[in-house]
BASEMI-285072 format. One record per residue: residue number from 1; chain; x, y, z of N, C-alpha, C in turn. Coordinates in Angstrom, 3 decimals, decimal comma. Layout:
N
+-----+-------+----------+----------+----------+----------+----------+----------+----------+----------+----------+
!  nr ! kette !      n_u !      n_v !      n_w !     ca_u !     ca_v !     ca_w !      c_u !      c_v !      c_w !
+-----+-------+----------+----------+----------+----------+----------+----------+----------+----------+----------+
! NUM !     A !        X !        Y !        Z !        X !        Y !        Z !        X !        Y !        Z !
...
+-----+-------+----------+----------+----------+----------+----------+----------+----------+----------+----------+
This chain:
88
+-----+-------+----------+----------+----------+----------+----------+----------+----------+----------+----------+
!  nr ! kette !      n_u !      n_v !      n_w !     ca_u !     ca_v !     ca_w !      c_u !      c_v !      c_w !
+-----+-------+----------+----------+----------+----------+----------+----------+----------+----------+----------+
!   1 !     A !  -90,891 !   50,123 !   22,772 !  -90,355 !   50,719 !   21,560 !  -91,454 !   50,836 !   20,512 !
!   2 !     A !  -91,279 !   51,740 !   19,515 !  -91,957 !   51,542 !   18,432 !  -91,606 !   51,042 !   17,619 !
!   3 !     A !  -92,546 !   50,776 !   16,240 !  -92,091 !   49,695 !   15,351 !  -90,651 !   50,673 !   14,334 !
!   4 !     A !  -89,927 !   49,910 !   13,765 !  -88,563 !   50,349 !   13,557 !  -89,130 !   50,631 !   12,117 !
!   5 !     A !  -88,191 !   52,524 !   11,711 !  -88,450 !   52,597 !   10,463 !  -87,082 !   52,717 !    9,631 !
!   6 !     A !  -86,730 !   52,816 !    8,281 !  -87,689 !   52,584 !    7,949 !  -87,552 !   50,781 !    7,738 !
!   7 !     A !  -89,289 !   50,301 !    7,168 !  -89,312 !   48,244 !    7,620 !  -90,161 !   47,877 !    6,624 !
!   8 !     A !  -89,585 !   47,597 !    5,711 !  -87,835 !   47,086 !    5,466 !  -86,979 !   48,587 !    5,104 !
!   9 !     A !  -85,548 !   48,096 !    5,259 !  -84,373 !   48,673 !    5,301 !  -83,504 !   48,349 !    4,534 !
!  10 !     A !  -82,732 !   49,338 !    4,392 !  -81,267 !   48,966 !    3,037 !  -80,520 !   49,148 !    3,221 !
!  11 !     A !  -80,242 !   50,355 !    4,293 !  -78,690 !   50,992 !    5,290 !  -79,112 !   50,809 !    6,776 !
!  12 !     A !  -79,726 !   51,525 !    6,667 !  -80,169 !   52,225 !    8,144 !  -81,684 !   51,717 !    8,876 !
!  13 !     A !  -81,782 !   51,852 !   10,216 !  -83,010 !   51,419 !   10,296 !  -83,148 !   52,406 !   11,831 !
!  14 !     A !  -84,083 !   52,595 !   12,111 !  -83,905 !   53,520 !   13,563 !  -85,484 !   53,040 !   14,374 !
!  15 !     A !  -85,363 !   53,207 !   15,048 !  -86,599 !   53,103 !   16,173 !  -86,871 !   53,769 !   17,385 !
!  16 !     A !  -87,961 !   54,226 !   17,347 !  -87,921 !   55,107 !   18,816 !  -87,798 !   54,327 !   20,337 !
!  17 !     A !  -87,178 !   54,507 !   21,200 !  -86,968 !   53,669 !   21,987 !  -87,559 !   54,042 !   24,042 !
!  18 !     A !  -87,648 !   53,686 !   24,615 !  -87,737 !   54,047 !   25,971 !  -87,697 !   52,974 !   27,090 !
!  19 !     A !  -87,007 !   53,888 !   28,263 !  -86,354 !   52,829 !   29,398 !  -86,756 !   53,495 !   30,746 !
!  20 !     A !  -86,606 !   52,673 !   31,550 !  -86,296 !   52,888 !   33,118 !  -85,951 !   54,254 !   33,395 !
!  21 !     A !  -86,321 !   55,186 !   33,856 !  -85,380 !   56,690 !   34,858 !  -83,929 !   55,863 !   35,164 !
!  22 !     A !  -84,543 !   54,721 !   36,041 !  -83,456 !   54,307 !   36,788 !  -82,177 !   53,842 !   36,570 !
!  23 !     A !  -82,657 !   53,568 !   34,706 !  -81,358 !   52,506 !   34,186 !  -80,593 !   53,680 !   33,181 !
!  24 !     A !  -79,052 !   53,080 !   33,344 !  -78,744 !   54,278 !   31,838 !  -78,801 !   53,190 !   30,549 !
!  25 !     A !  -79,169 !   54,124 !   29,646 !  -79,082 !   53,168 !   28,356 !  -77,922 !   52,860 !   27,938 !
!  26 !     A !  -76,790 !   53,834 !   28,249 !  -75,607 !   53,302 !   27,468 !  -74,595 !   52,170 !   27,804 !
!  27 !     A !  -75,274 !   51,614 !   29,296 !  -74,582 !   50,486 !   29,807 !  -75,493 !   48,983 !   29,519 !
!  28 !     A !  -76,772 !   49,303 !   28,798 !  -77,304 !   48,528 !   27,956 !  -76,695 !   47,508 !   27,476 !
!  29 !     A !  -76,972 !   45,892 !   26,852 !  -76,556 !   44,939 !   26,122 !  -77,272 !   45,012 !   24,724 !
!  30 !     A !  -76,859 !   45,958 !   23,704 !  -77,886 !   45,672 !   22,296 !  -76,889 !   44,930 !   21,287 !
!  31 !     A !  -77,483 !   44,147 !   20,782 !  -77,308 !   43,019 !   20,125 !  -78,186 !   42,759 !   18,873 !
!  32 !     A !  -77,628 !   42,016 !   17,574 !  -78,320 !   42,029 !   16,425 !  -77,819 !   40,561 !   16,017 !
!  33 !     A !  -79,152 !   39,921 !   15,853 !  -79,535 !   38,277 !   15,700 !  -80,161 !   37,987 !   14,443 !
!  34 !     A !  -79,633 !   36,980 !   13,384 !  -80,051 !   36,928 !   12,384 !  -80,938 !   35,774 !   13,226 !
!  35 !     A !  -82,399 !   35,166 !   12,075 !  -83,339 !   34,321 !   12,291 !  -82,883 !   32,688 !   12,493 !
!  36 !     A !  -81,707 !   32,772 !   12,562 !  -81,027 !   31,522 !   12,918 !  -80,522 !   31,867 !   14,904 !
!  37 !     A !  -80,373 !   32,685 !   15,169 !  -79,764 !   33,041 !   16,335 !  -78,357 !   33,495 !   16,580 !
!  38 !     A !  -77,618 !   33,217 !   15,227 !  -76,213 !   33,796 !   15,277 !  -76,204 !   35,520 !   14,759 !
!  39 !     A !  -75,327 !   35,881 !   16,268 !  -75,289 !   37,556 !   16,037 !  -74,576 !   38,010 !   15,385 !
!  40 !     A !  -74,727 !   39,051 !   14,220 !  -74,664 !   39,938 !   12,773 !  -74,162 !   40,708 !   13,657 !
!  41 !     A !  -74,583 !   41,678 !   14,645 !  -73,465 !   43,057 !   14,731 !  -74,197 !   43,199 !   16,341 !
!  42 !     A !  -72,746 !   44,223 !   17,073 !  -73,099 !   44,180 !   18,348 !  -73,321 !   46,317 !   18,167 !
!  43 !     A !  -72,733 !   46,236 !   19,734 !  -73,167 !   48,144 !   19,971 !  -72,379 !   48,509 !   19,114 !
!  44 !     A !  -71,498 !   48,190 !   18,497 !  -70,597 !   48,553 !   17,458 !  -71,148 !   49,627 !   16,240 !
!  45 !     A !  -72,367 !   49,207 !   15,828 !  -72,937 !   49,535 !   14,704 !  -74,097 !   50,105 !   15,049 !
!  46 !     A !  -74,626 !   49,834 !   15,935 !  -75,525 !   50,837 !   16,804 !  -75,493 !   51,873 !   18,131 !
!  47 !     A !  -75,894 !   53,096 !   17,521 !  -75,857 !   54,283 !   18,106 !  -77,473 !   54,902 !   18,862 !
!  48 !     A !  -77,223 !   55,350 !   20,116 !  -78,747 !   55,580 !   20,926 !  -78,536 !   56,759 !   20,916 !
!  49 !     A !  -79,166 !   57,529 !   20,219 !  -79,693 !   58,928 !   20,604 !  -80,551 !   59,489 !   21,642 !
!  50 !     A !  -79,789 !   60,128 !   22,527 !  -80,986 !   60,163 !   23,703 !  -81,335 !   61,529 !   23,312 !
!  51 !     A !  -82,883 !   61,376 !   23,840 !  -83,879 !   62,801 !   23,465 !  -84,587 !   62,989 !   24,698 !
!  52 !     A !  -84,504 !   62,339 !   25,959 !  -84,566 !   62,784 !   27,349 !  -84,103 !   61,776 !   28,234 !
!  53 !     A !  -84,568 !   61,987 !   29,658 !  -83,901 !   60,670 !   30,467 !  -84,175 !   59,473 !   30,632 !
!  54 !     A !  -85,406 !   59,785 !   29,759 !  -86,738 !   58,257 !   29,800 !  -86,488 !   57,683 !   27,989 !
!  55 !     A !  -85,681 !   58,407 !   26,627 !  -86,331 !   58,167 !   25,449 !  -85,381 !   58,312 !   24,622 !
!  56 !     A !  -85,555 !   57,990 !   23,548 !  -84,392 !   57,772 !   22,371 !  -84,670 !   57,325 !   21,067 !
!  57 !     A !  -84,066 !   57,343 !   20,080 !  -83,827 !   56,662 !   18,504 !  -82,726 !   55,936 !   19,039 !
!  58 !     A !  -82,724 !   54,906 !   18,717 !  -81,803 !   53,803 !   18,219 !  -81,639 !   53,389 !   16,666 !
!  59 !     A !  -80,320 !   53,737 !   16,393 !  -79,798 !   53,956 !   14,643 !  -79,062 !   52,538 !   14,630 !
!  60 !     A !  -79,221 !   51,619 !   13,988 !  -78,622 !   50,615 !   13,478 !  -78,144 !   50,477 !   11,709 !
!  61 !     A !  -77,011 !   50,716 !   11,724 !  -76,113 !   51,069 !   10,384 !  -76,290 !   49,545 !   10,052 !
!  62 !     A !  -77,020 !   48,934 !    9,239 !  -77,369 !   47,500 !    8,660 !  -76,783 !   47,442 !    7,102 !
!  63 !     A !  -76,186 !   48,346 !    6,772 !  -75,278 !   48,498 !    5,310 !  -74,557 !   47,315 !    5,572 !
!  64 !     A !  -74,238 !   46,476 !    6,310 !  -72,912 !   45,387 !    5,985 !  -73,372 !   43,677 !    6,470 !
!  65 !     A !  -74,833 !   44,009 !    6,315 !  -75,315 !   42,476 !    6,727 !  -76,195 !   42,606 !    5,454 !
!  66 !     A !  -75,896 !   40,890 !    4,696 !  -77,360 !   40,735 !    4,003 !  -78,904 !   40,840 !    3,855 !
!  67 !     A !  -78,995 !   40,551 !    3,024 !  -80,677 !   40,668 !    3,275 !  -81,610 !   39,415 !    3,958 !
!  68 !     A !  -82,405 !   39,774 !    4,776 !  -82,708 !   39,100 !    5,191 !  -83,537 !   39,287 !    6,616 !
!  69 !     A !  -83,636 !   38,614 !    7,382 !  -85,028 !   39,193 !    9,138 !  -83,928 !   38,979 !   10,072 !
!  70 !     A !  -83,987 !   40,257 !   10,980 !  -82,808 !   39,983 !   11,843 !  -83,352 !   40,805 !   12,999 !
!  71 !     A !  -83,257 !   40,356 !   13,947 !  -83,861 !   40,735 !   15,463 !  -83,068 !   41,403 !   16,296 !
!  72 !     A !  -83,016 !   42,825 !   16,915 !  -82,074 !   44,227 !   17,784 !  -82,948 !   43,842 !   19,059 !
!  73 !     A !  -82,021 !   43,370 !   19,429 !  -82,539 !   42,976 !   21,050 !  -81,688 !   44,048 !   22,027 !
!  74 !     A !  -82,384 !   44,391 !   22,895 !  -81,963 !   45,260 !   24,160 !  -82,343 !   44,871 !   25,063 !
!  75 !     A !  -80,978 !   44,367 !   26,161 !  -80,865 !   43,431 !   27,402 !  -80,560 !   44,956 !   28,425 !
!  76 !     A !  -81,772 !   45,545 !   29,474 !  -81,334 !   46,343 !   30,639 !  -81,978 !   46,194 !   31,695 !
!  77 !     A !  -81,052 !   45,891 !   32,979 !  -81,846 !   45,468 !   33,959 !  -83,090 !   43,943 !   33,615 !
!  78 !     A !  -83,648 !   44,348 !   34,335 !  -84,503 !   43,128 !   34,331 !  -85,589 !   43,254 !   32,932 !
!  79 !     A !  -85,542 !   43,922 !   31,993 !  -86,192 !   44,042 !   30,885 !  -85,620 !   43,397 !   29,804 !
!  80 !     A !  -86,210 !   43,163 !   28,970 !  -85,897 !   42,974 !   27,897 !  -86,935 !   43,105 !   26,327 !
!  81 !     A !  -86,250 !   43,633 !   25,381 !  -87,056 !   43,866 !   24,605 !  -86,439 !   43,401 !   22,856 !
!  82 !     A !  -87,194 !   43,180 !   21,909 !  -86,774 !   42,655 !   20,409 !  -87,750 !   43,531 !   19,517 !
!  83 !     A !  -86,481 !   44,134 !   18,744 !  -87,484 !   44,754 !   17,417 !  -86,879 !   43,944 !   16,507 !
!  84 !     A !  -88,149 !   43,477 !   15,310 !  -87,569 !   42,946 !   14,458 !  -87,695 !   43,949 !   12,823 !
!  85 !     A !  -86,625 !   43,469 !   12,464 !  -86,236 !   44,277 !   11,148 !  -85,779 !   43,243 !    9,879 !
!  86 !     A !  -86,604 !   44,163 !    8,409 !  -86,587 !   43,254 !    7,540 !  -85,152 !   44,052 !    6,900 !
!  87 !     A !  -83,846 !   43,437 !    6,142 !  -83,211 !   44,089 !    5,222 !  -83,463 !   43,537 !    3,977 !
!  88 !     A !  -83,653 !   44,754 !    3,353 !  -83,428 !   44,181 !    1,699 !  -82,428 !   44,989 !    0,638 !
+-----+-------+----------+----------+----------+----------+----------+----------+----------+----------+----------+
């Protein structure tokens, strides 16, 4: 992935993203972890824009969590990956 813009954030935060051919993203585990480890918001609030079969924005609507460092983890297949994001 690339680094998530925009960082820091106040609503919204998005990041360009990329996966496996093999895997689909939308059966993905994404998940949002405040710096304690308790999870703030699930796929609920995040939306993957796919822009081919390999690539994507990932939009995380962060309007309803405080401010603060909170980690968008994406569990697929045997990968795994963490962007971290500042809200203020």
């Amino acid at each position: 992935s690339y680094p998530p813009y925009p960082n820091p954030a106040t609503s919204e935060v998005r990041a360009k993203i990329y996966w496996d051919l093999s895997l689909d993203i939308n059966t993905a585990d994404i998940k949002v972890y405040d710096i304690y480890g308790k999870e703030v918001s699930d796929r609920s609030a995040i939306e993957v824009i796919r822009e081919s079969d390999w690539s994507g924005t990932l939009i995380w609507n962060c309007s309803s969590v405080e401010v603060g460092v909170y980690l968008i983890t994406i569990n697929y297949g045997t990968q795994k990956t963490v962007i971290k994001v500042i809200k203020v």
